[in-house]
C-alpha positions in Angstrom: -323.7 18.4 -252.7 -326.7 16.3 -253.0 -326.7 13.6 -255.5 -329.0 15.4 -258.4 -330.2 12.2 -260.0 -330.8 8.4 -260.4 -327.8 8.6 -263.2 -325.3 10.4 -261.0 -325.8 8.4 -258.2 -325.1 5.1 -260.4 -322.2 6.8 -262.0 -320.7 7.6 -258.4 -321.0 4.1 -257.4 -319.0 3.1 -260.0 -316.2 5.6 -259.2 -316.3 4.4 -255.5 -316.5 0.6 -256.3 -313.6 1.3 -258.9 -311.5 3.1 -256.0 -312.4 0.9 -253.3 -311.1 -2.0 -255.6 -307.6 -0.3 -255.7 -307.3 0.3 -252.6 -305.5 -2.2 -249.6 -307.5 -4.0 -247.4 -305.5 -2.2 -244.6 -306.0 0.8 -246.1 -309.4 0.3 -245.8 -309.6 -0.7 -242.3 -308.0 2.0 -241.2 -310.0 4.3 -242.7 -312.7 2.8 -241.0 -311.3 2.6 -237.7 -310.4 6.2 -238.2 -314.2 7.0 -239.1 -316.1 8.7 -235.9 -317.4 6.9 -232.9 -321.1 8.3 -234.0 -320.6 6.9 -237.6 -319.4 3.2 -236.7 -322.4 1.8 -235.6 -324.4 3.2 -238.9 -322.0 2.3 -241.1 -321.7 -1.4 -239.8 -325.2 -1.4 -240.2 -325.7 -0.3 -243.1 -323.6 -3.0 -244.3 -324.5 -5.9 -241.7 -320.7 -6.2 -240.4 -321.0 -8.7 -237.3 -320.7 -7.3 -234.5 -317.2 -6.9 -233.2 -315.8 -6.3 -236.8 -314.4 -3.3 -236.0 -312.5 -5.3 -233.1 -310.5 -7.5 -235.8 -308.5 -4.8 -237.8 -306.8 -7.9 -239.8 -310.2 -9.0 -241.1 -311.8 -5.4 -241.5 -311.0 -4.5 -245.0 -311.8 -7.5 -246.3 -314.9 -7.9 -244.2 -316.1 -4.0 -246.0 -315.5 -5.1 -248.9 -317.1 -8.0 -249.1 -320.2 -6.2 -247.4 -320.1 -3.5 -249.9 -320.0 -5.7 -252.9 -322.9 -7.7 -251.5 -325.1 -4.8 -250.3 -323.8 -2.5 -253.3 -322.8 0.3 -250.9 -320.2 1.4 -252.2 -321.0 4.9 -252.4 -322.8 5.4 -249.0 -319.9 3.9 -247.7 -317.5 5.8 -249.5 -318.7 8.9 -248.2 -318.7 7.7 -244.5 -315.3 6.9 -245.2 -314.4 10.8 -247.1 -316.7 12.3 -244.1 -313.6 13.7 -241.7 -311.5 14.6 -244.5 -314.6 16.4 -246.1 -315.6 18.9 -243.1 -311.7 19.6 -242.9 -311.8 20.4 -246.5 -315.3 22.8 -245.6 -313.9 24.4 -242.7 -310.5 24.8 -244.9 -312.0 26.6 -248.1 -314.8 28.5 -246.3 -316.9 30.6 -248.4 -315.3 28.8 -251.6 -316.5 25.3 -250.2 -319.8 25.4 -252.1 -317.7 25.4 -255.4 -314.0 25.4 -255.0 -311.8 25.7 -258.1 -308.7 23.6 -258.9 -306.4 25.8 -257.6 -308.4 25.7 -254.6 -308.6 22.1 -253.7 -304.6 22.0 -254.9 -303.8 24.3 -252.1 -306.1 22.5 -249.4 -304.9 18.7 -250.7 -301.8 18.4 -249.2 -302.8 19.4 -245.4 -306.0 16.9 -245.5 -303.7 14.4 -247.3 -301.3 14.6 -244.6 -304.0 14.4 -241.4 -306.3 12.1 -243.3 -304.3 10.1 -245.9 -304.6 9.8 -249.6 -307.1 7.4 -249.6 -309.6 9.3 -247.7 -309.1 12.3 -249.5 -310.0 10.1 -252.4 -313.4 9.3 -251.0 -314.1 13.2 -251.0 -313.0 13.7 -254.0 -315.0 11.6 -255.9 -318.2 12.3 -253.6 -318.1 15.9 -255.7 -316.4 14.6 -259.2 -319.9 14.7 -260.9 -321.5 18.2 -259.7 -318.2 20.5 -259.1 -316.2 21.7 -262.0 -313.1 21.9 -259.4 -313.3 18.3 -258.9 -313.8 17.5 -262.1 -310.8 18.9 -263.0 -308.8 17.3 -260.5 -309.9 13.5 -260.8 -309.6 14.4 -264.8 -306.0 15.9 -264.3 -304.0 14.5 -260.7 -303.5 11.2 -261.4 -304.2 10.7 -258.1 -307.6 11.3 -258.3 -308.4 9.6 -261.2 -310.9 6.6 -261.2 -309.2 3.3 -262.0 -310.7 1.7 -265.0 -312.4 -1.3 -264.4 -313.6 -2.9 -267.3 -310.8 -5.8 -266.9 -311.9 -6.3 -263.6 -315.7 -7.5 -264.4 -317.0 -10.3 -262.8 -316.9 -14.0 -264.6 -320.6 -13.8 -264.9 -320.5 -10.3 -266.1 -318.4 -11.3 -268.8 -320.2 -14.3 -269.5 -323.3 -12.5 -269.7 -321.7 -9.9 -272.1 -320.3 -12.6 -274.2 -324.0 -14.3 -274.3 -325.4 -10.7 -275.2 -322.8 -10.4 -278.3 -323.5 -13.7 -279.3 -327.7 -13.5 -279.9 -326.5 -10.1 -281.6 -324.3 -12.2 -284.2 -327.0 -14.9 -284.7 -330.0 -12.0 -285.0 -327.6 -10.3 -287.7 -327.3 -13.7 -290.0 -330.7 -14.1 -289.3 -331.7 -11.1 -290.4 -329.3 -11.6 -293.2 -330.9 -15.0 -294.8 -334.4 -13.8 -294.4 -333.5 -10.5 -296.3 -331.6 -12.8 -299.2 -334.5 -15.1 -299.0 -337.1 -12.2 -299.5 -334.8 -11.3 -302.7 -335.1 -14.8 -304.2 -338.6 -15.0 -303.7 -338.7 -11.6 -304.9 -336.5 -12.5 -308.5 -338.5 -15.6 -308.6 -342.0 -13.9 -308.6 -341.0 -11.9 -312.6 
């Protein structure tokens, strides 16, 4: 599944950010370490790892996240991560891969949890959560699958900057507020 547009893409890079954030750092690296020789090299690129990062599995995780915060690349990296478990999951559903339904993916999910681990079968999942109902269902459904909220997990300055935002709204409104009285008494005063 391709993403369709500008939105979808935004809104799957949220999902993976807020997965990625729950997940272990060793978790993580092993999910990298578990991603194809032909995939490493892109991947590390694509973030700018150092070389030999894939070398250190006690500084991986933290390393890809780091990277994926600063390059925002969360969801290309995501998928890289969901890419083994995702062919297994194509080559497991056949014909019904293009769409599967719930039941589908609830028969498949335990075999690719088992080779792959849950947290790579995460990574699939929420490659496909915007554009097929089946996985729709199942990150709205198995709590295993759901997307972590993240709204208590916001940066200082994001917060800061929302609290500035809220603030210029409450000065506007009494602003607004005087100049309407203002117009009133000028209006009463004008009889």
């Amino acid at each position: 599944m391709a993403v369709s547009t500008s939105r979808d893409g935004i809104l799957l890079e949220r999902r993976y950010a807020a997965v990625i954030a729950s997940i272990s750092d060793e978790s993580l690296a092993a999910m990298a370490l578990a991603v194809d020789e032909k995939l490493r090299d892109p991947l590390a690129k694509m973030l700018a790892l150092p070389a030999g990062s894939f070398d250190e599995p006690a500084t991986l995780g933290s390393r890809l996240r780091e990277a994926m915060k600063a390059r925002r690349a969360h969801l290309d990296t995501g998928v890289v991560l969901g890419e083994a478990a995702t062919n297994k999951a194509i080559d497991m559903l056949g014909d019904r891969s293009d769409d599967p339904s719930y039941e589908d993916l609830q028969m498949a999910l335990p075999k690719l949890i088992e080779e792959f681990g849950l947290d790579a079968v995460r990574m699939m999942t929420i490659q496909y959560s915007v554009g097929l109902g089946g996985f729709r269902k199942l990150v709205a459904q198995d709590e295993r699958f759901q997307i972590p909220a993240t709204q208590n997990s916001a940066s200082p300055a994001a917060q800061a900057e929302s609290a500035d935002v809220a603030e210029k709204k409450r000065i506007r409104a009494e602003r607004k507020q005087r100049e309407k009285e203002l117009r009133a008494k000028q209006r009463g005063q004008g009889k």
